[in-house]
N, C-alpha and C positions, 0 to 999 in steps of 0.2 A: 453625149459624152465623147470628148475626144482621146484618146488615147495617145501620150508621147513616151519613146522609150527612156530609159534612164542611161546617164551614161559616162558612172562611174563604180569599176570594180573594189566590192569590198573582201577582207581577209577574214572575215567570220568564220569561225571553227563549223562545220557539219554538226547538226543535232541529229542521234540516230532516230531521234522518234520521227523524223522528218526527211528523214536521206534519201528515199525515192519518192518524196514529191516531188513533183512538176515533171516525173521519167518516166511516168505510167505502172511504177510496179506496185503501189498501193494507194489508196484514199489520199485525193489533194486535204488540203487544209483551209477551213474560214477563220481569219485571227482578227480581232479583233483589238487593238494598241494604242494605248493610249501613250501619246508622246511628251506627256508634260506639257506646265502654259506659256513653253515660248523656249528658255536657255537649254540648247541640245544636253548640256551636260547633264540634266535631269534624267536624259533617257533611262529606264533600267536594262541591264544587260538582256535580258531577255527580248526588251522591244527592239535594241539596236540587230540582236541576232535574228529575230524573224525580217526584218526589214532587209538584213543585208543578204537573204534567201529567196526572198519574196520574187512570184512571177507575177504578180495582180496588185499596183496600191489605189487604194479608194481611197480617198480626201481632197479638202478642199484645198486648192492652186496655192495658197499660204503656208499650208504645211506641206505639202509633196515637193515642193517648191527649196524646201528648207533643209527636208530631208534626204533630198535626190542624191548625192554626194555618199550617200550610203547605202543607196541601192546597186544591184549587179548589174553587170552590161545587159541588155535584154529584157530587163524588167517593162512592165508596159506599167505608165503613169495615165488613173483616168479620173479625171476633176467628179467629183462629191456634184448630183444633182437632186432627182428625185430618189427618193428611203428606196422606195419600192425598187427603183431600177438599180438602185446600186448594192440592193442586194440582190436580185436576180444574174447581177455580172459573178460577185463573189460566189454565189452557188455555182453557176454555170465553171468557174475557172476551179472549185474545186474537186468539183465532181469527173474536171478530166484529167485530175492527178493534180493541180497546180498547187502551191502556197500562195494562198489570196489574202492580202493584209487590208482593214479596213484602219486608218491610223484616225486617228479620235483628240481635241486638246483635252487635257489635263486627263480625267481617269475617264474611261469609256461606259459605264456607266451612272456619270454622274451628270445630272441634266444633258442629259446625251439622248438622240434619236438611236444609237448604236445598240440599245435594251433591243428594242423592235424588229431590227433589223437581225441581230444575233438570234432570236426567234424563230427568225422566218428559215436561217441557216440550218437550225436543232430541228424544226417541224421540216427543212428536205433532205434531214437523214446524213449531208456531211458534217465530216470530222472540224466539231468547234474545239475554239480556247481562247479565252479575254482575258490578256494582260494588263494587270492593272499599272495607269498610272500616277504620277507625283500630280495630286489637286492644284488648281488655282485658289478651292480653298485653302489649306492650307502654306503654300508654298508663296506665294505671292505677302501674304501678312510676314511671313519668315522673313523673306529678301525685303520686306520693309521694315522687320528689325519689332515686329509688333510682336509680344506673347499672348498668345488666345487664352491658355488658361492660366494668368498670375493670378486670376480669383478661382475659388470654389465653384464658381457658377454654370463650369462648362461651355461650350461652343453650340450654336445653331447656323446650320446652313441652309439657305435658301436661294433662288433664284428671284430678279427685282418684278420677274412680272408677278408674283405669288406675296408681294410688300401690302396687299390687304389684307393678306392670314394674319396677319406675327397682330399678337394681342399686347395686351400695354407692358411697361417696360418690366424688365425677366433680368436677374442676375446673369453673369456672364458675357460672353462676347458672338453676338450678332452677323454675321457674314454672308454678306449679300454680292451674290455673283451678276455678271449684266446690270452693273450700275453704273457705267458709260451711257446710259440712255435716260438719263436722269435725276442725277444726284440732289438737286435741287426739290424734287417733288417725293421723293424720296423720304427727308428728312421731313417736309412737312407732313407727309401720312404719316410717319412715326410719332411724328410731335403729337398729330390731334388722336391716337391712338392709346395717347396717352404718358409719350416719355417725355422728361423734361428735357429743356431746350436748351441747357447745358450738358447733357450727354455728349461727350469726344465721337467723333468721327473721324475718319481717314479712309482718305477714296485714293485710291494706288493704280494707276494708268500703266499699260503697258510692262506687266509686271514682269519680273526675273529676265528685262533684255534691260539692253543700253540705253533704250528712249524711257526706260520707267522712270516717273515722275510720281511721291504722293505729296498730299495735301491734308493737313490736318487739322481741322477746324470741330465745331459743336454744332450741333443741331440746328438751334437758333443762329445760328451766324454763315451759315454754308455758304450764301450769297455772294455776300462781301467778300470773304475768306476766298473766295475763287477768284475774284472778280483782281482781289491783292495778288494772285500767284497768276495773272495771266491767263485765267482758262476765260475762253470767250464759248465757241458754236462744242458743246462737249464732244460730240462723238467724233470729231475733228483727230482727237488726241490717241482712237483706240479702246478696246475694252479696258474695263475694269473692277474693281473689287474693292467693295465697300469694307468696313469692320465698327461697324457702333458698340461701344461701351469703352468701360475705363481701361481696356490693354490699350486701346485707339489713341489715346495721350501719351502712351510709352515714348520715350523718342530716343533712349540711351544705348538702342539696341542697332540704328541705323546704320550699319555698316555695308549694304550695296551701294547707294546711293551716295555716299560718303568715299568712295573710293577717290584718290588724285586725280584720277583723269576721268570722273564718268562722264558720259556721254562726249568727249572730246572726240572729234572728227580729226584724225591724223593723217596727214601724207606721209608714207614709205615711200621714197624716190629709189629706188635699186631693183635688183633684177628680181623677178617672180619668186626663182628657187632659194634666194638671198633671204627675201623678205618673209618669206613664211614664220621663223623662226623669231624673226622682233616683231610680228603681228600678232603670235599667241602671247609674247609678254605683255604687249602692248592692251591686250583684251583681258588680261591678267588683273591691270590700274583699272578696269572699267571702258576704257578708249573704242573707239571704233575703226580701225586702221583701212586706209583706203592704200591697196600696193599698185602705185602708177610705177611702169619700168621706164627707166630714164640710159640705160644705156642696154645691147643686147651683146651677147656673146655669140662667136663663129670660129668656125675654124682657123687657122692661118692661111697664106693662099696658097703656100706653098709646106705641101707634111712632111718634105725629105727633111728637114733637120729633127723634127720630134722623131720620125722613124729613125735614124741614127742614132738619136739620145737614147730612145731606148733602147737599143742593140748594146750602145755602150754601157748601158746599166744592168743589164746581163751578164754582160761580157767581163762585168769588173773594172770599167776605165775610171769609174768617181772614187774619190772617198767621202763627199757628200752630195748631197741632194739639196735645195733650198726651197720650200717652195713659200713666196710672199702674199699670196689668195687664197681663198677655196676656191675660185673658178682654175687657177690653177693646178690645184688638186686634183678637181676634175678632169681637168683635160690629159693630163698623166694619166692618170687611173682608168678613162675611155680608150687610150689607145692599148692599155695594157692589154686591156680586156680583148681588145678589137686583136691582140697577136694571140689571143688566149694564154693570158698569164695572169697573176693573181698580185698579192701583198709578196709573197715570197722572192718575186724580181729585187725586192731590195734588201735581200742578205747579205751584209758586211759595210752596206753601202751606210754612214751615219746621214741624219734626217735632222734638216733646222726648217722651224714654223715661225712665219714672222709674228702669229700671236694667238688668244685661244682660239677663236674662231677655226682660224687654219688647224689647230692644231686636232679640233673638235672633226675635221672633216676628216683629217690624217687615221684617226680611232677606227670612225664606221669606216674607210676601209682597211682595219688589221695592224695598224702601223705605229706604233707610238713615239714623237720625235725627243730628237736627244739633244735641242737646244730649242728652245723657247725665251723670246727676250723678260725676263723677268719687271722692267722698268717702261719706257715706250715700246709700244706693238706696233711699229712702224718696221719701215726697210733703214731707215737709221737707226732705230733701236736694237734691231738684227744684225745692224755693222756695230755696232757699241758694242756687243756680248759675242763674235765671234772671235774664234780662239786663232791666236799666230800659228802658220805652219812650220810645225817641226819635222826636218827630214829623218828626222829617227823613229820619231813616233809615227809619222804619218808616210806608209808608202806611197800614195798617191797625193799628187797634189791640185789633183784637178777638181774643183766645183761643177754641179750640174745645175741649174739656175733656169727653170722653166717658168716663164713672165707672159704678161699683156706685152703686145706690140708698141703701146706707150708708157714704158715703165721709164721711169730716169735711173742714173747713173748712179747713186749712190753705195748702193752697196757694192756694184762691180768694182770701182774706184778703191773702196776699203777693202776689201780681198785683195786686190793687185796688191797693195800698200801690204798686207801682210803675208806675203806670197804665195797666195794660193793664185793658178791659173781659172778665172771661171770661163768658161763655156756658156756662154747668153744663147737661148734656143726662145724662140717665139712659138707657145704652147697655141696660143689663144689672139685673138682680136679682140678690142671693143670698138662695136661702133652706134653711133646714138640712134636711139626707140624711134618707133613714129610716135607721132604726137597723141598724147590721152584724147578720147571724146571730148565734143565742144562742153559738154556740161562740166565736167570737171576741170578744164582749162577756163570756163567763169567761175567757178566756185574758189581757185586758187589766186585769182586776179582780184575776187570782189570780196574774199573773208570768207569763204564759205567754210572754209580748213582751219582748225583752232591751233593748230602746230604743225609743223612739217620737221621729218630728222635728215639731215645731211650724213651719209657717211663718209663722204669723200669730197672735192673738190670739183670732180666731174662731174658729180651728184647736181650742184650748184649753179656749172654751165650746162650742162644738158636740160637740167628740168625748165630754167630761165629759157632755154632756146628753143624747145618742142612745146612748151605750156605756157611761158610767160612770169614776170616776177609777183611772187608772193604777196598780199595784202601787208598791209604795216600793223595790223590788229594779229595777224598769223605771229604765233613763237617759233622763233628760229632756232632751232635745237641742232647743234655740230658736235663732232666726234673730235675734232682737237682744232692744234692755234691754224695748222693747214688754212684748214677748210674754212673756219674762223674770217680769215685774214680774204678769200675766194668771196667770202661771203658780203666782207664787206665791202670790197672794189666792186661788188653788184648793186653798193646801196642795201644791203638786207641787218637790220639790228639785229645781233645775238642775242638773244635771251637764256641758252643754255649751251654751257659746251663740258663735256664728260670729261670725268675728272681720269677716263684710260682712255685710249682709243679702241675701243669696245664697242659693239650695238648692245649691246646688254647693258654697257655702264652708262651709254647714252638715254636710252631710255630709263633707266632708273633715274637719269637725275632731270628727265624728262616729268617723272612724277616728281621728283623731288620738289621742281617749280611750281607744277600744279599743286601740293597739300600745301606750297606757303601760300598761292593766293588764295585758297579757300580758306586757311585760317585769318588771312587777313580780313577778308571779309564778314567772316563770322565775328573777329573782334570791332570791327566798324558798323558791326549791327546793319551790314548791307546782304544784300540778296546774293549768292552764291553763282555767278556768272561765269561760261563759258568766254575766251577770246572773242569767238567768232561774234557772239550777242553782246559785243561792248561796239562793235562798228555801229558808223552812221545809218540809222535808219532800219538797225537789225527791230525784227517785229518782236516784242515779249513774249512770250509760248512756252509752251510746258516741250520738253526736252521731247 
């Protein structure tokens, strides 16, 4: 067993029935946690709480792997070997005070070695608890949209090595777990068992993640019906979960799998801390968002003009503040922090946001601005909506204007024009990423990415100049006519440009393109294809 620490701090509340484990003032813990068959979001509060506690995780490298990001700094992670030895760890680490989490898929005792082991824990006397969790039985038929009981007949679950028990065919719905190793012989022991060869099946691969694929076919035809959806060498694709009987022909209910972007491989071209926020929408459509940073943020090279802005924003020289980023935002707000000041620096001073975004960052910290361009969220659409200065109303007529080192002129030009003085201060720099891994610099070149989103301009020359240009199969997804127009003097087709300059309205109309090809396709009675699987020589395969 090797043992790696974790290393990422989580915000979990203290549970007091557990507050001096791992500190030697009382009995450590063996927990036993079942984490769901795959989409974290299934966790139940209680699994995420022991986990984000936990000094001990036992599991296999695919889950520890998944769930490391919610373990504490110091956690020690030791890969799932022999039952025996990995319960001798968990006793040993609880018996010296520790919380020792043994994490388990789906519920820990359900076709689980974790029974045995949680045994061995109650027979050496430390303190147990097994958290139950969300089934592959059940949860996987769910996110394929199947109802186990539309009939009276009730559900049976089984495991596929145990497919000699089940006697001839039974009302209800049938569910068979570990039918990735099989499907094919599967149906035939059923069949000569005695069911007829038009009983509906549906074998669900990879269930409640983004690579889930099912197949719906009958008994007698599983063959063929694979052979039509692309499945060649089965266990190629992942586990998965069978469901025989008549829910198994449901198909009204298909709503994961059905999402506009499921399984789409997307490029986020922006900065890490950018991108977080359009990857969860992103994974919202189904998507799988990949965030390459195409440009970085740094200091200026010189801080004496942000240390004078801000003295001057104390001091009362503005009557407004502008700011056209959240990187700008940020770099304000870093240095405030850095004099130790707060939100309160900007008392009297008025606050314009070139659009929500900015304006979103403006909130979390304290601030709420008093112009917002309601039309474009551009630095033009912030000179379109800024007010002329009146020397009656306005004692001050100076702007404070905190930008990127490569900002253009426009809005200073339209302030001049309507007499405000602005003050240009270089907050920030950008200068471009190094370049992605070779694997993802072929994947963007040879179609590997089903869409990539432009938020800017520089979005377009940076990624083209550290990565390479996009495949012609890839959707070009832009945030307005800009970036549009950048896009095209690289040779790149538009396929979508947001109806705001928004990451949020980009990617929504991101989906928007993805639910018209899937309808088109479903009305041409064609197979539901990703981008990337329409290139030359892309191989058929289950997602």
């Amino acid at each position: 067993m090797n043992p790696t620490p974790a290393t990422k701090k989580s915000d979990a509340t203290q549970d007091p029935s557990v507050a001096a484990a791992g500190h030697g003032h009382q009995a450590g813990l063996a927990a036993f946690v079942g984490v769901g068959p795959g989409d974290e979001g299934l966790l139940t509060m209680r699994a995420a709480d022991l986990l984000a506690r936990a000094d001990l995780v036992v599991g296999r490298a695919e889950l520890t792997g998944r769930l490391a990001h919610r373990l504490r700094p110091g956690a020690v992670i030791v890969e799932a070997a022999d039952p025996e030895q990995d319960a001798k760890a968990l006793i040993k680490a609880a018996k010296a005070g520790q919380v020792a989490v043994r994490v388990c898929t789906g519920d820990p005792l359900l076709f689980s070695r974790a029974g045995r082991q949680a045994d061995a824990c109650a027979k050496a006397g430390v303190r147990l608890e097994i958290v139950p969790g969300v089934s592959a039985a059940t949860a996987i038929p769910a996110f394929a949209g199947i109802p186990l009981t539309s009939d009276t007949g009730g559900v049976r679950v089984i495991h596929a090595s145990d497919i000699s028990q089940v006697d001839g065919p039974a009302s209800g719905s049938l569910v068979i777990l570990g039918a990735e190793n099989g499907p094919i012989d599967l149906a035939k022991m059923l069949v000569a068992a005695g069911w007829a060869d038009t009983t509906p099946l549906a074998i669900t691969w990879n269930g409640t993640t983004t690579e889930q694929h099912t197949v719906v076919s009958k008994l007698g035809s599983v063959t063929a019906d694979l052979k039509a959806a692309g499945v060649s060498v089965l266990t190629e694709y992942g586990p998965a979960v069978a469901v025989v009987g008549e829910a198994a022909a449901h198909q009204g209910l298909s709503w994961f799998e059905s999402k506009p972007l499921f399984g789409w491989r997307v490029l986020v071209p922006r900065t890490k801390e950018q991108a977080a926020s359009v990857s969860e929408r992103l994974r919202s459509h189904g998507a799988v968002p990949e965030e390459v940073p195409t440009i970085a943020v740094e200091p200026p090279r010189t801080p004496q003009q942000m240390e004078r802005a801000v003295k001057g924003l104390v001091t009362g020289r503005y009557q407004w503040i502008a700011f056209t980023s959240v990187n700008a935002v940020r770099a304000v707000r870093e240095k405030l922090e850095e004099y130790g000041l707060d939100a309160r620096a900007f008392a009297g001073v008025k606050v314009a946001a070139v659009g929500d975004q900015t304006a979103a960052s403006l909130a979390e910290f304290g601030i709420k601005p008093d112009l917002v361009p309601e039309g474009e969220q551009s630095s033009e659409g912030l000179a379109a909506s800024w007010p002329p200065y009146d020397d009656v109303l306005d004692p001050i007529n100076r702007v404070l204007l905190p930008r990127a080192d490569i900002a253009t002129e426009t809005l200073i030009a339209r302030l001049t024009d309507l007499g405000w003085e602005a003050e240009d201060v270089t907050a920030y720099r950008t200068v471009r990423a190094a370049p992605p891994p070779a694997p993802i610099r072929e994947a963007i070149k040879s179609g590997g990415f089903d869409a990539v989103l432009f938020t800017s301009s520089s979005t377009v020359r940076n990624l083209i100049g550290i990565a390479g240009k996009p495949h012609a199969v890839t959707a070009i997804a832009v945030i307005g006519p800009q970036t549009a127009q950048t896009a095209a003097e690289y040779g790149l087709r538009v396929d979508v440009m947001a109806p705001k300059p928004s990451a949020t309205a980009l990617v929504e109309a991101l989906a928007e393109h993805g639910a018209r090809l899937r309808e088109a396709a479903i009305a041409a009675g064609e197979p539901v294809r990703k981008p990337s699987e329409r290139r030359r020589g892309a191989r058929r395969r289950l997602r």
